[in-house]
C-alpha positions as CSV (number, residue, x, y, z in Angstrom):
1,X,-5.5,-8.0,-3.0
2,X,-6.4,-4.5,-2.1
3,X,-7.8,-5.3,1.1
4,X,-4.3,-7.0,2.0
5,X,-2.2,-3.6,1.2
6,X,-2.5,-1.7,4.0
7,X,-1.4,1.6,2.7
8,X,-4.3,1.3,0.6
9,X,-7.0,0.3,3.4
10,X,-5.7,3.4,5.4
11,X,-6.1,6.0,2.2
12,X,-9.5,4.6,1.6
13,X,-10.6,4.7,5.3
14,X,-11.0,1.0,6.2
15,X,-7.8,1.3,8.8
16,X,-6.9,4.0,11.4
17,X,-3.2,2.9,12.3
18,X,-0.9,0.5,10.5
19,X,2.3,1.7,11.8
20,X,3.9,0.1,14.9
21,X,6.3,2.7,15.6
22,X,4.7,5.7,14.4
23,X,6.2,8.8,14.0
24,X,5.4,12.2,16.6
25,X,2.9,13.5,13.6
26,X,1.5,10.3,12.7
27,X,-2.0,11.5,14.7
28,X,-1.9,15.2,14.3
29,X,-4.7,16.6,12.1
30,X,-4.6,17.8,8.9
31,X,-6.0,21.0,10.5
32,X,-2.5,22.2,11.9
33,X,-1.1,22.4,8.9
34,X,-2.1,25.7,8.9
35,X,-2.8,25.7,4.9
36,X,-3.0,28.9,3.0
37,X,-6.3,29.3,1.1
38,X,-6.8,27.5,-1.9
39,X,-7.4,29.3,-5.7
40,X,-10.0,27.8,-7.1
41,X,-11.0,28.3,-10.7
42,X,-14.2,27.5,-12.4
43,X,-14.9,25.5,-15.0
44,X,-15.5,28.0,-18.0
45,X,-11.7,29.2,-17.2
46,X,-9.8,29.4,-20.5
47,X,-6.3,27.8,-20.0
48,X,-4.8,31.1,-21.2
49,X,-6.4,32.7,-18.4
50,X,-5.8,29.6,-16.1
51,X,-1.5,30.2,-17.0
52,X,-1.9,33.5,-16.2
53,X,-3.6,33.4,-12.9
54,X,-1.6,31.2,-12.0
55,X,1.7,32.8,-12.5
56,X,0.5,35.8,-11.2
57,X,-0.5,34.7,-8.3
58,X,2.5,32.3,-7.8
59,X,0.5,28.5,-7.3
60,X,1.8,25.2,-8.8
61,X,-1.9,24.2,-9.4
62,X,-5.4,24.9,-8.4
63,X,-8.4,23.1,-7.9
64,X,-11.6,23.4,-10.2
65,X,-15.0,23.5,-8.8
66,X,-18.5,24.4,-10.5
67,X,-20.8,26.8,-9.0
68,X,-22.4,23.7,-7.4
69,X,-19.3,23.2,-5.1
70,X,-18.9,20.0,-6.8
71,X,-15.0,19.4,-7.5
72,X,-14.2,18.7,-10.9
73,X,-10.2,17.9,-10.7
74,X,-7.1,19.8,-10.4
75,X,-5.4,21.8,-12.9
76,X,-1.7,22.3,-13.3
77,X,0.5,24.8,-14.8
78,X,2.9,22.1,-16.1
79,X,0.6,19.9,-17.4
80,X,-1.8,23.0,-19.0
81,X,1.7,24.6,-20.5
82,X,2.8,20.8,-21.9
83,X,-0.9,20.8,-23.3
84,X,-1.0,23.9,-24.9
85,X,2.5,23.6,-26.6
86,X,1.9,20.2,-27.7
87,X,-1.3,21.2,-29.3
88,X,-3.5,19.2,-27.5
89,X,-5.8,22.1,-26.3
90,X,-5.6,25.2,-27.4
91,X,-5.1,28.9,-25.2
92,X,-8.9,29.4,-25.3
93,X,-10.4,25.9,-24.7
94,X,-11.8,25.5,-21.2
95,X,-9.4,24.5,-18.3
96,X,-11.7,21.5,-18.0
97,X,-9.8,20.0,-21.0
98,X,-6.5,19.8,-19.1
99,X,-8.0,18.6,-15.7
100,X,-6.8,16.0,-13.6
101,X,-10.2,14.0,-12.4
102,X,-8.2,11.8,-10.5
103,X,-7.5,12.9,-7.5
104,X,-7.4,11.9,-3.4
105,X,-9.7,14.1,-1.1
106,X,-8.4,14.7,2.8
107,X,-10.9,15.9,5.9
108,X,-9.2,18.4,8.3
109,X,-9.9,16.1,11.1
110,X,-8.0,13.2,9.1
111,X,-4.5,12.3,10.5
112,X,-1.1,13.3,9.0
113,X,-0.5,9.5,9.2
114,X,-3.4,9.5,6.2
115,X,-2.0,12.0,4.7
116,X,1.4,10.6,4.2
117,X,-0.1,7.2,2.7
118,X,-1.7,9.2,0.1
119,X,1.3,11.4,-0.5
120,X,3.2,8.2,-1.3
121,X,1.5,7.7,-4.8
122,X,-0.2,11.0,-5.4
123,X,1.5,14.5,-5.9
124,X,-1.0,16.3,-3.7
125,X,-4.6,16.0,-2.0
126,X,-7.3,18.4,-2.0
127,X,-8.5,19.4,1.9
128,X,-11.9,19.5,1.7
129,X,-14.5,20.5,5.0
130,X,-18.2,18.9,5.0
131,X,-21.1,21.7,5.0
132,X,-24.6,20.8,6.5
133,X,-26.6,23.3,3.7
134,X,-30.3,23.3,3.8
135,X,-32.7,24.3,1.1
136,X,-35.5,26.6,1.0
137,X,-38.1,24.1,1.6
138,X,-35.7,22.5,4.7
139,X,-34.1,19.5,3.3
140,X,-30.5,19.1,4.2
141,X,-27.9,18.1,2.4
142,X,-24.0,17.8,2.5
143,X,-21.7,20.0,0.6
144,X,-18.2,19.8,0.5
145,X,-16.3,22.7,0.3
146,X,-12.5,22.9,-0.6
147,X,-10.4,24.1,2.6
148,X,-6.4,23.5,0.7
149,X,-4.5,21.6,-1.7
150,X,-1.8,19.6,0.5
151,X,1.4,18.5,-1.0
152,X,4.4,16.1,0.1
153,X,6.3,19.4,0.7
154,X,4.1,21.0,3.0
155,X,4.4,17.5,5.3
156,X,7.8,17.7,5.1
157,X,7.9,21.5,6.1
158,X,5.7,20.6,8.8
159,X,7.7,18.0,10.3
160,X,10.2,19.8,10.4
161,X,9.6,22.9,11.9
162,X,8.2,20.8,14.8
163,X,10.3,18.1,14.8
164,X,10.0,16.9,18.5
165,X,13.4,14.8,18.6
């Protein structure tokens, strides 16, 4: 039944367009969003130290990627709060406790169309950027490397601020 949901074939890269009457944005790339860069935390972080990065430095949530570049999830200050006071974790466990694995990944040459199918069930999506890296001995491989976190809002204050009509 999948295959028959559109929204779904679009956010998993089996459709380009679905929309008849698209909106302006519907083709713009992610790119233009112009997206701040992202705070990334690494694994070992305790959630104590997660909170108070993040509340220092003002962000919602924050991706977490190991040394490798792989990406692990994304951690939130509401859910790692909610967490901590409920006793689920405690202030020194590793943020990797309070991760969200699930999670939708975006390329900056992706459409804002794609973007705002994903948006429609998930709260954000992290912008990630393919890396040709080679090793010492030549071999190539890809790496993906985290370029944002996108969220419903910063569509909407795109749109907005260019709204063409």
């Amino acid at each position: 039944s999948k295959f028959l949901n559109d929204k779904w074939m679009i956010k998993n890269g089996f459709l380009n367009d679905v929309q008849e009457h698209k909106p302006w944005w519907w083709n713009i790339k992610v790119q233009k969003l112009n997206l701040s860069a992202p705070l990334i935390l690494l694994p070992e972080v305790s959630c104590q130290k997660a909170i108070e990065i993040l509340q220092e430095k003002g962000y919602d949530q924050a991706p977490v990627v190991a040394e490798s570049g792989l990406i692990l999830g994304m951690v939130t200050l509401s859910n790692t709060l909610t967490s901590v006071l409920a006793g689920n974790v405690q202030f020194s466990d590793p943020v990797t406790k309070v991760i969200y694995d699930q999670f939708s990944k975006i390329g900056l040459e992706d459409s804002l169309g794609k973007l705002s199918c994903i948006l429609e069930n998930d709260h954000f999506a992290i912008v990630v950027h393919e890396q040709m890296q080679f090793n010492g001995n030549g071999s190539s491989f890809m790496k993906q490397m985290v370029f944002g976190v996108v969220t419903a809002m910063d569509l909407l204050t795109f749109v907005s601020r260019n709204d063409k009509k």
